[in-house]
C-alpha positions as CSV (number, residue, x, y, z in Angstrom):
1,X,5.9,6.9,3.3
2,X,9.4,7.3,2.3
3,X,12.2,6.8,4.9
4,X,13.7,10.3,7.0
5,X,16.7,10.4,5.2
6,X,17.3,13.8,6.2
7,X,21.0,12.4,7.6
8,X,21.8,11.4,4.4
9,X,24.3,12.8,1.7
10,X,23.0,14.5,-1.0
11,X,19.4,13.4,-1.2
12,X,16.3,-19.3,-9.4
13,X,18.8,-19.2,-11.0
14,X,17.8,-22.1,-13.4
15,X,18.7,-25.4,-12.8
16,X,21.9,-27.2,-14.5
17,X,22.8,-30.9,-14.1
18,X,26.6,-30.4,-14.3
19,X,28.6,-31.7,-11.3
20,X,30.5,-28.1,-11.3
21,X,27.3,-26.2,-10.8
22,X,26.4,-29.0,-8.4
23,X,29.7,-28.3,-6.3
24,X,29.3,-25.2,-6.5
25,X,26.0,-24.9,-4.9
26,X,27.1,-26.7,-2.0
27,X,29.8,-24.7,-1.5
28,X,27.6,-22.3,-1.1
29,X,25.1,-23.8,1.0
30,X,28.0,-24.2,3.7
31,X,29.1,-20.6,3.6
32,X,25.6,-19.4,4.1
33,X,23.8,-22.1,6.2
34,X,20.0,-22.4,5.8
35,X,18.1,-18.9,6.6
36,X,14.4,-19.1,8.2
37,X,12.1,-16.5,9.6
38,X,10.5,-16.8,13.1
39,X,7.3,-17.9,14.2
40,X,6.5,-14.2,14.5
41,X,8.6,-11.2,13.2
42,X,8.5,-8.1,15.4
43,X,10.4,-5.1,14.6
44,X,10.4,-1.6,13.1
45,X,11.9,0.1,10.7
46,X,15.2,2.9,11.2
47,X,17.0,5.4,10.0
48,X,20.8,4.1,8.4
49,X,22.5,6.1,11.0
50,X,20.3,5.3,14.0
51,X,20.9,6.3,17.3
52,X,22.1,3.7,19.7
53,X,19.2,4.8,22.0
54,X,16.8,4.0,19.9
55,X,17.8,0.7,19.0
56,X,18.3,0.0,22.4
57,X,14.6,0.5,23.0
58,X,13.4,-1.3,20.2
59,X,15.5,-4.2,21.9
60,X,14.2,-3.7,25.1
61,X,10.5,-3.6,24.3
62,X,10.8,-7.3,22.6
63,X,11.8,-6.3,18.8
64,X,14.1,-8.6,17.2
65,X,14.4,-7.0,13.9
66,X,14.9,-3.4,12.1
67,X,14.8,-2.7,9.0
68,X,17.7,-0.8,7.5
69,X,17.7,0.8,4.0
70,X,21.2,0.5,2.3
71,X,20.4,3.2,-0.2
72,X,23.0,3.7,-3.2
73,X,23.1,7.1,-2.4
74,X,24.6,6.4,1.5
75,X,27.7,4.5,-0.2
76,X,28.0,6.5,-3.1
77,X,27.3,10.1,-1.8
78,X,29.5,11.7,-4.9
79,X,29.1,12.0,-8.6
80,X,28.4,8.5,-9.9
81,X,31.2,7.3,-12.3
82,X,29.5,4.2,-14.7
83,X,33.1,2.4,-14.0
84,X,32.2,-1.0,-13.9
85,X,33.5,-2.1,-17.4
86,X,36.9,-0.8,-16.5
87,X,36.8,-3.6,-13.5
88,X,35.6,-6.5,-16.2
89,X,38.5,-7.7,-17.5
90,X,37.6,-7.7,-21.4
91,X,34.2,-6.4,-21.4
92,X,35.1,-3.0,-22.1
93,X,31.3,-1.7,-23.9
94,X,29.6,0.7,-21.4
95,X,26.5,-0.7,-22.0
96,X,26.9,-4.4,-21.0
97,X,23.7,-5.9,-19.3
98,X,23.3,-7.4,-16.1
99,X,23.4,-11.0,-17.6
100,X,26.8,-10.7,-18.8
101,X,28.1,-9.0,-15.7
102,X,27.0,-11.8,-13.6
103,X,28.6,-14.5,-16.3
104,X,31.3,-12.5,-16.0
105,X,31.6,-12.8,-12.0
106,X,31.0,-16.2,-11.9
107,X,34.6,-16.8,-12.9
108,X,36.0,-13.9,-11.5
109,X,34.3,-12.1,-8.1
110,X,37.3,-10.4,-6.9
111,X,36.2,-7.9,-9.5
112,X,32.7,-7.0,-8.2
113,X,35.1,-7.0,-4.9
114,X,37.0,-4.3,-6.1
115,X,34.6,-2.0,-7.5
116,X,32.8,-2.4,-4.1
117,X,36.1,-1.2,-2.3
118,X,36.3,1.3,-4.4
119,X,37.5,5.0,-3.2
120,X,34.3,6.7,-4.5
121,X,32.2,4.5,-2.2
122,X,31.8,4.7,1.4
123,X,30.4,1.7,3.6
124,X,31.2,3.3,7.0
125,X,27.7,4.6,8.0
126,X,25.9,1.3,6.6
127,X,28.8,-0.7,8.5
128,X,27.9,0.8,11.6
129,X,24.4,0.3,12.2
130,X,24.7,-3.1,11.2
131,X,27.3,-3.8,13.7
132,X,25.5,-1.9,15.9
133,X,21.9,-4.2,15.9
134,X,24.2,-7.2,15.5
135,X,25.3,-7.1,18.9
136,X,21.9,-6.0,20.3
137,X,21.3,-9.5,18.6
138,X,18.5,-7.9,16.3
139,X,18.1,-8.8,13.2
140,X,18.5,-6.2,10.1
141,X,16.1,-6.4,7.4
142,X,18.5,-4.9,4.7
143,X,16.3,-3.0,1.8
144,X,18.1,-3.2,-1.5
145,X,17.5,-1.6,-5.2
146,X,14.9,1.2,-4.3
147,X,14.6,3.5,-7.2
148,X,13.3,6.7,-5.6
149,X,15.3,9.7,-6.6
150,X,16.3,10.2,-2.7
151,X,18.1,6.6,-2.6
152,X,20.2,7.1,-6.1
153,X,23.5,8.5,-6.7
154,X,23.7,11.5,-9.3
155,X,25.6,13.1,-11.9
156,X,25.2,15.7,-13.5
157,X,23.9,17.3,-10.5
158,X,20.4,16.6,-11.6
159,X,17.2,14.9,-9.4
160,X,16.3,12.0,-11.3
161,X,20.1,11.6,-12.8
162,X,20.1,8.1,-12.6
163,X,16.4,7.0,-13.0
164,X,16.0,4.2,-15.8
165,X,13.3,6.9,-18.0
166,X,17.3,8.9,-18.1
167,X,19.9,6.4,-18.6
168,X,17.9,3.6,-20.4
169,X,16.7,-0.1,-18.7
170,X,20.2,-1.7,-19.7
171,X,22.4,0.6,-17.7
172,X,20.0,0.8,-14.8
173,X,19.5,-2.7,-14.6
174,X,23.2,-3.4,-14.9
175,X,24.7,-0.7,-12.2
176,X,22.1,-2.0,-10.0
177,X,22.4,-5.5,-10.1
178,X,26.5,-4.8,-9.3
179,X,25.3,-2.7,-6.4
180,X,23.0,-4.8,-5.1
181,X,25.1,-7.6,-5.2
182,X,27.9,-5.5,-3.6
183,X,25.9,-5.2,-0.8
184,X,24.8,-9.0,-0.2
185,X,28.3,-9.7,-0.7
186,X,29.6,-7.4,1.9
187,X,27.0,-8.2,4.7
188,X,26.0,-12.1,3.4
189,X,29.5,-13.3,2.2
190,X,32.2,-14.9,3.6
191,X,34.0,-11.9,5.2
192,X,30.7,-11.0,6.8
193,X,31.0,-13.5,9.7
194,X,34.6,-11.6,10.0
195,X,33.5,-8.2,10.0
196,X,29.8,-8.8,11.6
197,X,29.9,-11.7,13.3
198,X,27.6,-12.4,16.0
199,X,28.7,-14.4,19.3
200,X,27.3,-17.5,19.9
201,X,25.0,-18.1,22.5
202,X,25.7,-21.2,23.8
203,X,29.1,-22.3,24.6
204,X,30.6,-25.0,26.7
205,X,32.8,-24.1,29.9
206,X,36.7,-22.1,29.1
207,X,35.6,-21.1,25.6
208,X,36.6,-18.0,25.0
209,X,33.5,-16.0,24.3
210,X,35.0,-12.9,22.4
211,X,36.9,-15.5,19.9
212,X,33.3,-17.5,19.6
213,X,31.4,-16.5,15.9
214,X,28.6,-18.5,14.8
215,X,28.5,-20.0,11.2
216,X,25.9,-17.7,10.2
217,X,26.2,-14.6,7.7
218,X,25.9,-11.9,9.2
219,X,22.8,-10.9,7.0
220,X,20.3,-13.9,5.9
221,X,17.3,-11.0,5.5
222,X,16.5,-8.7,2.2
223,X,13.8,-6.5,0.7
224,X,14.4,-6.3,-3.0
225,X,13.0,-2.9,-4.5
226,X,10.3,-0.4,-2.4
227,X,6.7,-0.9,-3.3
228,X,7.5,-1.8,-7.0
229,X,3.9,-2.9,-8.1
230,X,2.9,0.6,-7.5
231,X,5.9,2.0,-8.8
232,X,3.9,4.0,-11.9
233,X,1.6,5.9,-9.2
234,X,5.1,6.9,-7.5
235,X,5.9,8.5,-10.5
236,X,3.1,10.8,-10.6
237,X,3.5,12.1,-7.4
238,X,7.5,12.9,-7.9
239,X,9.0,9.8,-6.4
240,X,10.4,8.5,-9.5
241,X,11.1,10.2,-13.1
242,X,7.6,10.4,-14.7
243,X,7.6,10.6,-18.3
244,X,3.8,10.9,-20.1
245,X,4.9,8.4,-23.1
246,X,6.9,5.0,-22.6
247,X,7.2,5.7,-18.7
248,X,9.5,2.5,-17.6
249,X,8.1,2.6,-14.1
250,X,4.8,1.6,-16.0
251,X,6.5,-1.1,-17.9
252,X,5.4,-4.4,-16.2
253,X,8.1,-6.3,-18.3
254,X,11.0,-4.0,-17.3
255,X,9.8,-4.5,-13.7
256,X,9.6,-8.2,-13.5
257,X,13.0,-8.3,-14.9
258,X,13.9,-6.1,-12.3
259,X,12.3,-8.1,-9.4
260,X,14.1,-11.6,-11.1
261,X,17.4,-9.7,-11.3
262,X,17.4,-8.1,-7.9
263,X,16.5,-11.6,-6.2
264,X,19.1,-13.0,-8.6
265,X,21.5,-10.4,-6.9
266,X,20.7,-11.6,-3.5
267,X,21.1,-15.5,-4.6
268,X,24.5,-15.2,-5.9
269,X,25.8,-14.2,-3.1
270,X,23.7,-16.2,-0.7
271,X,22.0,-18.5,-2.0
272,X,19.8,-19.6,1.3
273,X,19.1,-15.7,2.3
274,X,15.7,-14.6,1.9
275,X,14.5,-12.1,-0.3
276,X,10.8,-10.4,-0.4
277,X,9.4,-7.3,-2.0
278,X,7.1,-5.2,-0.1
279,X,3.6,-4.7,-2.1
280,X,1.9,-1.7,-1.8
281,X,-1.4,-2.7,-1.2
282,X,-3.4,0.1,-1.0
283,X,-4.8,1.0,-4.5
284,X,-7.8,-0.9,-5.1
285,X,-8.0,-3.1,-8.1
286,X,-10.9,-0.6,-9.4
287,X,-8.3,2.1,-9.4
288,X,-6.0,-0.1,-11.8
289,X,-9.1,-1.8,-14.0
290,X,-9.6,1.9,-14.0
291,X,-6.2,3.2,-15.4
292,X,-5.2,0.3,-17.2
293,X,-1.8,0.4,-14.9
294,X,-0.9,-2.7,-13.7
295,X,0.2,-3.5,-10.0
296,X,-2.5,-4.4,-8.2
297,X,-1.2,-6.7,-5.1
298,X,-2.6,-9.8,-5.8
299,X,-2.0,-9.8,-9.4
300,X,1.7,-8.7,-8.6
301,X,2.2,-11.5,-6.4
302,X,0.9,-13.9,-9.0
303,X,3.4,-12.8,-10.9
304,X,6.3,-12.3,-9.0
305,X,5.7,-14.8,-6.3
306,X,9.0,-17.1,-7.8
307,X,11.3,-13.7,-6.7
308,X,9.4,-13.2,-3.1
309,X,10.4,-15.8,-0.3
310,X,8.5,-14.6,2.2
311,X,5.4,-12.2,1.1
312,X,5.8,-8.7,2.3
313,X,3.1,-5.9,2.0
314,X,3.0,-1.9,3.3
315,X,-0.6,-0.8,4.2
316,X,-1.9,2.6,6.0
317,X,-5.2,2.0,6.5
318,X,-5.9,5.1,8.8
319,X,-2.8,7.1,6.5
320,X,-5.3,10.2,6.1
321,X,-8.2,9.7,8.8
322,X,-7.8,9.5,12.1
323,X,-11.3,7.3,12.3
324,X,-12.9,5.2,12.6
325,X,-9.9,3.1,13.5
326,X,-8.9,0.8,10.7
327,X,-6.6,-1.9,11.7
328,X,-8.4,-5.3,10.7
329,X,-7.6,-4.0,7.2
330,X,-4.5,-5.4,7.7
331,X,-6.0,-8.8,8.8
332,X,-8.3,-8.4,5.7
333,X,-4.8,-8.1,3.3
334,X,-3.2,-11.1,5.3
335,X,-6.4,-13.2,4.6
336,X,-6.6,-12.5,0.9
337,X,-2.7,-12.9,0.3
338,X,-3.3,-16.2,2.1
339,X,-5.9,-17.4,-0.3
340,X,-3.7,-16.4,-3.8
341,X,-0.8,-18.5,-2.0
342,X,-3.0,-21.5,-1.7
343,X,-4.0,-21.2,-4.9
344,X,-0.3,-21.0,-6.0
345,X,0.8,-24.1,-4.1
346,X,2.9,-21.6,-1.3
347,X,0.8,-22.2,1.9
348,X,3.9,-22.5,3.6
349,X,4.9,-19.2,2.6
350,X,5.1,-16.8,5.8
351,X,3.4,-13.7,5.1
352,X,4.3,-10.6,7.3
353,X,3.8,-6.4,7.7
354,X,6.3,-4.8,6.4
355,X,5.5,-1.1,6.9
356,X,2.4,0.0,8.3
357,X,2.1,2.6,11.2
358,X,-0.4,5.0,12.6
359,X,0.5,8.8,12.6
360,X,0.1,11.3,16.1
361,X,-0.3,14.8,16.0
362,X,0.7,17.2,19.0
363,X,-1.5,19.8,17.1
364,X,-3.9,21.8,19.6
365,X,-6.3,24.0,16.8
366,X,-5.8,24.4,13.4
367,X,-6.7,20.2,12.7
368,X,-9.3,19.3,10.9
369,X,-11.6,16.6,12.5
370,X,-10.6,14.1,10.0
371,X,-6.8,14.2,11.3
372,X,-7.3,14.6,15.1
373,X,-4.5,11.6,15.7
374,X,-4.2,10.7,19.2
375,X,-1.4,8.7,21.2
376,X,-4.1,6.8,22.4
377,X,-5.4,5.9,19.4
378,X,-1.7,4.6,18.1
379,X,-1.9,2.7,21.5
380,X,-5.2,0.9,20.5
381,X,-4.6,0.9,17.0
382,X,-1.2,-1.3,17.2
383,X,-2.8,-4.3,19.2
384,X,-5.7,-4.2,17.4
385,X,-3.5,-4.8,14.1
386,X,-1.3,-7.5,15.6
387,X,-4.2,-9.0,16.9
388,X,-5.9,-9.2,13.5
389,X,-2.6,-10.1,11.4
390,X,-1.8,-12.9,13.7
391,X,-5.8,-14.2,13.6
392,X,-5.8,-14.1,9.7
393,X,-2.6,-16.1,9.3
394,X,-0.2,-13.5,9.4
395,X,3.8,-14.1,10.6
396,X,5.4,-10.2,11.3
397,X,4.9,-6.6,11.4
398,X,7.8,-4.3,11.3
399,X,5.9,-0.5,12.4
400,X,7.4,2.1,10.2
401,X,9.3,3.7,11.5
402,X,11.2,3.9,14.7
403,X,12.7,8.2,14.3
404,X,12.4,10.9,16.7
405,X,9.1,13.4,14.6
406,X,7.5,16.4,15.6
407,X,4.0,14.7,15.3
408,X,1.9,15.7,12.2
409,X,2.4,19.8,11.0
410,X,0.3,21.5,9.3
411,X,1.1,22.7,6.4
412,X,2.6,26.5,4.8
413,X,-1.0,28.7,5.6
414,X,-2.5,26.4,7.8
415,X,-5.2,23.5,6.5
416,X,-7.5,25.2,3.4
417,X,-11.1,24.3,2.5
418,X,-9.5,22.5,-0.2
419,X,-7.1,20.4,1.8
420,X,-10.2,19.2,3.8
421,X,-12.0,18.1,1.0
422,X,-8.7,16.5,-0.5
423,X,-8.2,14.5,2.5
424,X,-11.8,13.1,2.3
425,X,-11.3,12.0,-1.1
426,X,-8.0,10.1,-0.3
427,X,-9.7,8.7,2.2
428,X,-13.1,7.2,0.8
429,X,-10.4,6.2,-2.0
430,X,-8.3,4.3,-0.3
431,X,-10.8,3.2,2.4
432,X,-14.0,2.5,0.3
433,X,-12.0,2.0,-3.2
434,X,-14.6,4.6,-4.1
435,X,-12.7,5.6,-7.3
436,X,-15.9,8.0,-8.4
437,X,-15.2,10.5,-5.5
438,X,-11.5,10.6,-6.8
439,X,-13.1,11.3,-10.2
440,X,-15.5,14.0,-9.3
441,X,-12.5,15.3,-7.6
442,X,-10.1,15.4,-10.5
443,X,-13.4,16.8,-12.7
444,X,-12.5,20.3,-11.2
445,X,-9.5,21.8,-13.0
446,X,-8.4,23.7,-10.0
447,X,-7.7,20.3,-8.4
448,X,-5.1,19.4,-11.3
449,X,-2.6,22.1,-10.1
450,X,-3.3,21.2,-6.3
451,X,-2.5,17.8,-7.1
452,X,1.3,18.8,-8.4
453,X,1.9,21.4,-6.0
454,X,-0.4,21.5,-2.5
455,X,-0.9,17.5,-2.3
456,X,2.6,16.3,-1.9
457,X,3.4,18.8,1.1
458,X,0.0,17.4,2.7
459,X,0.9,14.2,2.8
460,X,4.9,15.7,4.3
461,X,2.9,17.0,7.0
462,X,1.2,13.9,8.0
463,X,3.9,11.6,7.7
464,X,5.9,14.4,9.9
465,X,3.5,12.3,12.6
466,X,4.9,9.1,11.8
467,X,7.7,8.0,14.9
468,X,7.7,5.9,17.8
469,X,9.6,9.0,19.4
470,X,8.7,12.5,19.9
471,X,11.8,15.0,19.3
472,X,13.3,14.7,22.5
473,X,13.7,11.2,22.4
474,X,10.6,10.5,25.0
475,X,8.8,7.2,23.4
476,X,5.0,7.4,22.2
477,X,2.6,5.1,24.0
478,X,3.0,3.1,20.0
479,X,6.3,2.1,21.4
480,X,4.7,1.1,24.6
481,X,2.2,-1.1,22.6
482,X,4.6,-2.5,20.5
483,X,6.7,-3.8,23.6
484,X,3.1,-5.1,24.2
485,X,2.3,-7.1,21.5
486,X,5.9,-8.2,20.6
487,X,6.1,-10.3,24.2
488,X,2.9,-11.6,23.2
489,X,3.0,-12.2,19.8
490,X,4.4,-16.1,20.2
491,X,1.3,-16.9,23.0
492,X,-0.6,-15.6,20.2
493,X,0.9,-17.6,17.8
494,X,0.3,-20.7,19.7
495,X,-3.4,-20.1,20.4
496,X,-3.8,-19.3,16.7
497,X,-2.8,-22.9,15.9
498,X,-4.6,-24.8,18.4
499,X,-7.5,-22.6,17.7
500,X,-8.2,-21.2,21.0
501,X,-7.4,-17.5,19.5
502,X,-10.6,-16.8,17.7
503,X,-12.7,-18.1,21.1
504,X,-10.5,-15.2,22.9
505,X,-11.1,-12.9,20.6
506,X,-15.1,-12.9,20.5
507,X,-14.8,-13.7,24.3
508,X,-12.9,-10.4,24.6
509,X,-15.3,-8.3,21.9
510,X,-18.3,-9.7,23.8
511,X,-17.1,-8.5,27.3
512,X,-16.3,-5.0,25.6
513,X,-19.6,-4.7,24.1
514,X,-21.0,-5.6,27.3
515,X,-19.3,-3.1,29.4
């Protein structure tokens, strides 16, 4: 699901033997001290300008991390000005590329500096909710480089203004590697600890605790790009520009360049934060042996694994049925991403959630059976999923998302024959990879124009259910089992690795059988 951004404005590096490079890398270890991930990652994500309440209760019920998107669009809410050569002292051409820009910066970074500080862009919302979890001691997750039409700045008034099928790879790879980089510098460089600095927790007796920062960024956590592997199929459904011939989003070149030069981003800035790209992992690999498109999860992590610190991965199992309850899916992801990474060499890799969720509906009639979503079904779905994630090797989930929703609407003229039988087909696709019942559905023509208009509004009104929070602020009993599973998740942990966790687990299945 895309993020609620209804607050918003207007919708390795290689290796080189010189003693310079040498010094410089250690320079840089000691501004940004060595970043790691906990045993397990528990958190959710929110909206840029969340209230304090609700991080408050994501603290309280034993998160430690939210996940913030620093959209372009927030800090650039205006007409977008290409003005970066103008801060490039003698690199004048308009369409330099991203390589050059970061030659360029390696000798002079007051200039990326400047263009960040610039009057046309405006930190103050992204600003805030950092320093707002930061002294809640959680730990922001800051997404970076999503190419969705809702998180770019425009010109020309136009949608997709600033979508790589309108201004070319070069210029879209090059603004957004300065951006990008902007924003690692601002929250991950040295004026972080300054303007974000967290106390330290420990201190001996007569220290002053309000003059006390630690020697961490403020920032050590990134998601490069949204769901890239998948980025075609976004596309299609109006996410990103779609164009029928020499589409970019179904380039797999242009978006490995783009993965390498958004981690890139994040490494010159810091070189120890971590940086992971959240697959989608939904599409079966039928679906893409199918359509010839490239991107499905395992294949992208093959690839892509070098710009991926951590592996991240969305999945929404139960996204358009209600049940049969779905969560071991997630174990079933964690398990296969397990075996590609042994096969790579990257056991140690941790591998965590990054967006996954269960909707609720405060619908009385007018719901098909198929989306009768229940509070009490997110309640048993949620530990059912940590439970499964943590058995199969997993390290985090972060539920998506943590906003105040009216619970899933239906939509314009109430649910239509047609929406029932659309849902079914979504389902057994994504559930049962049954790509034939997506056929048969696409084989009648009056399906073509449902898919344009009628499917995108059907899947606003379920995610309308996504939320930890109903409108008035009262938490869901998801929030309640998050609390849950977040104060157990290290017990877990530990009886994963001394192997007692399994023994629980059929122990537990085996007295619920029985009763």
């Amino acid at each position: 699901p895309k993020p609620n951004m209804s607050h918003s404005p207007p919708p390795p590096p290689p290796l080189i033997p010189h003693l310079l490079s040498l010094t410089f890398l250690l320079i840089s270890l000691l501004i940004c001290p060595s970043s790691s991930l906990p045993n397990f990652l528990c958190g959710a994500s929110t909206e840029a300008n969340a209230p304090q309440q609700t991080l408050s209760l994501l603290k309280s019920h034993h998160m430690t991390h939210n996940r913030i998107y620093a959209a372009w669009r927030y800090v650039q809410p205006g007409e977008m000005l290409f003005d970066l050569p103008r801060y490039l002292p003698g690199h004048p051409t308009a369409n330099i590329s991203w390589r050059t820009v970061r030659e360029v910066l390696k000798n002079d970074r007051k200039a990326l500096r400047n263009w960040m500080n610039a009057p046309e862009r405006n930190w103050s919302m992204l600003d805030d909710v950092v320093k707002r979890s930061l002294d809640l001691s959680m730990e922001p997750i800051i997404e970076i480089g999503e190419g969705t039409w809702w998180c770019l700045p425009q010109f020309n008034k136009t949608k997709y203004s600033m979508d790589p099928n309108e201004i070319g790879k070069t210029k879209y790879l090059t603004y957004m590697y300065a951006f990008s980089r902007a924003v690692v510098m601002r929250y991950s460089g040295e004026e972080s600890r300054r303007m974000f600095g967290r106390r330290v927790a420990t201190r001996s007796a007569g220290d002053d605790a309000n003059n006390l920062l630690d020697d961490q960024p403020a920032i050590t956590l990134y998601q490069i790009e949204n769901e890239l592997n998948e980025a075609y199929f976004s596309s299609l459904i109006g996410w990103r520009k779609f164009k029928l011939l020499g589409n970019v989003w179904n380039d797999w070149d242009f978006l490995t360049e783009l993965m390498e030069m958004l981690h890139t981003a994040v490494k010159d800035e810091c070189e120890t934060c971590l940086a992971t790209q959240n697959l989608h992992t939904d599409l079966s690999a039928e679906v893409h042996r199918l359509t010839f498109v490239h991107g499905f999860y395992l294949d992208a992590i093959r690839n892509w694994h070098s710009y991926m610190d951590f592996i991240s991965f969305d999945s929404y199992p139960n996204y358009y049925v209600s049940q049969p309850l779905l969560p071991e899916v997630l174990g079933d992801k964690v398990a296969a991403i397990r075996e590609v990474l042994k096969d790579l060499g990257e056991d140690q890799k941790k591998v965590i959630v990054m967006e996954t969720g269960y909707a609720v509906s405060n619908l009385t009639s007018d719901l098909p059976a198929s989306l009768n979503f229940t509070q009490e079904h997110q309640y048993e779905w949620i530990h059912r999923a940590v439970q499964s994630i943590i058995k199969a090797g997993g390290d985090g989930i972060l539920y998506f998302n943590a906003v105040k929703s009216p619970g899933v609407t239906a939509p314009p003229g109430g649910y239509t024959t047609q929406d029932a039988k659309a849902m079914e087909m979504l389902a057994r696709l994504s559930s049962e990879s049954d790509v034939l019942a997506a056929i048969e559905w696409l084989s009648h023509p009056s399906n073509w124009s449902y898919l344009k208009d009628r499917m995108p509004i059907l899947a606003g009104s379920i995610e309308a259910g996504w939320g930890l929070l109903e409108m008035d602020g009262t938490p869901r009993l998801g929030l309640k089992a998050m609390g849950e599973v977040c104060a157990a998740a290290e017990n877990l942990v530990k009886q994963r690795e001394e192997g007692k966790m399994e023994r629980d687990l059929s122990r537990r299945d085996n007295t619920s059988q029985e009763s």
